[in-house]
C-alpha positions in Angstrom: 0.0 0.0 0.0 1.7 3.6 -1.2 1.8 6.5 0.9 -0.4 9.5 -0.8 2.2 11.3 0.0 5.7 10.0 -0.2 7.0 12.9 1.9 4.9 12.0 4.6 6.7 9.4 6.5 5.0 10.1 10.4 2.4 7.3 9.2 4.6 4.9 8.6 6.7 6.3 11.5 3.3 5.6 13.5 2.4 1.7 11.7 6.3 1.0 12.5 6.1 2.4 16.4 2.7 0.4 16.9 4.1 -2.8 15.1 7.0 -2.8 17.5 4.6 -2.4 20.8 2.4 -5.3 19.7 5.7 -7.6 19.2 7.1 -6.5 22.1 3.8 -6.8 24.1 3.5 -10.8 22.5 7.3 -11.2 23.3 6.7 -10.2 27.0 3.5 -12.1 27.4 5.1 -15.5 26.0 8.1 -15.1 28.3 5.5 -14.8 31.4 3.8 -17.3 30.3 6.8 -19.9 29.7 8.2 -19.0 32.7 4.8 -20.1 34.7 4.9 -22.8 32.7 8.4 -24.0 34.3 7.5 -23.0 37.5 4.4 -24.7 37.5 6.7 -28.2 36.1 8.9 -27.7 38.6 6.4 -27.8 41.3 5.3 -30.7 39.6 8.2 -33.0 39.3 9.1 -31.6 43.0 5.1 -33.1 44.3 5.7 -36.3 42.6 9.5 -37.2 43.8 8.0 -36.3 47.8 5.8 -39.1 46.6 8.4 -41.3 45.4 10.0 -41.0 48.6 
């Protein structure tokens, strides 16, 4: 899609910025939710070798 105005570059400035924050935003949210992921294995495997024992 072409700019109406090729001088104009503060929309694509803006789509670029916004594009950014939503990877960044996913980026973050994957990380939290990998990490509670661990945590929640780790808890796990830590419950079921008590029960070994």
């Amino acid at each position: 899609m072409a700019n109406s105005n090729p001088n104009d570059t503060k929309i694509e400035q803006q789509r670029s910025e916004s594009a950014k924050a939503a990877l960044e935003s996913q980026t973050e949210n994957n990380h939290t939710e990998n990490s509670e992921a661990a945590a929640d294995r780790l808890v796990d495997n830590l419950e079921n070798e008590k029960k070994d024992k």
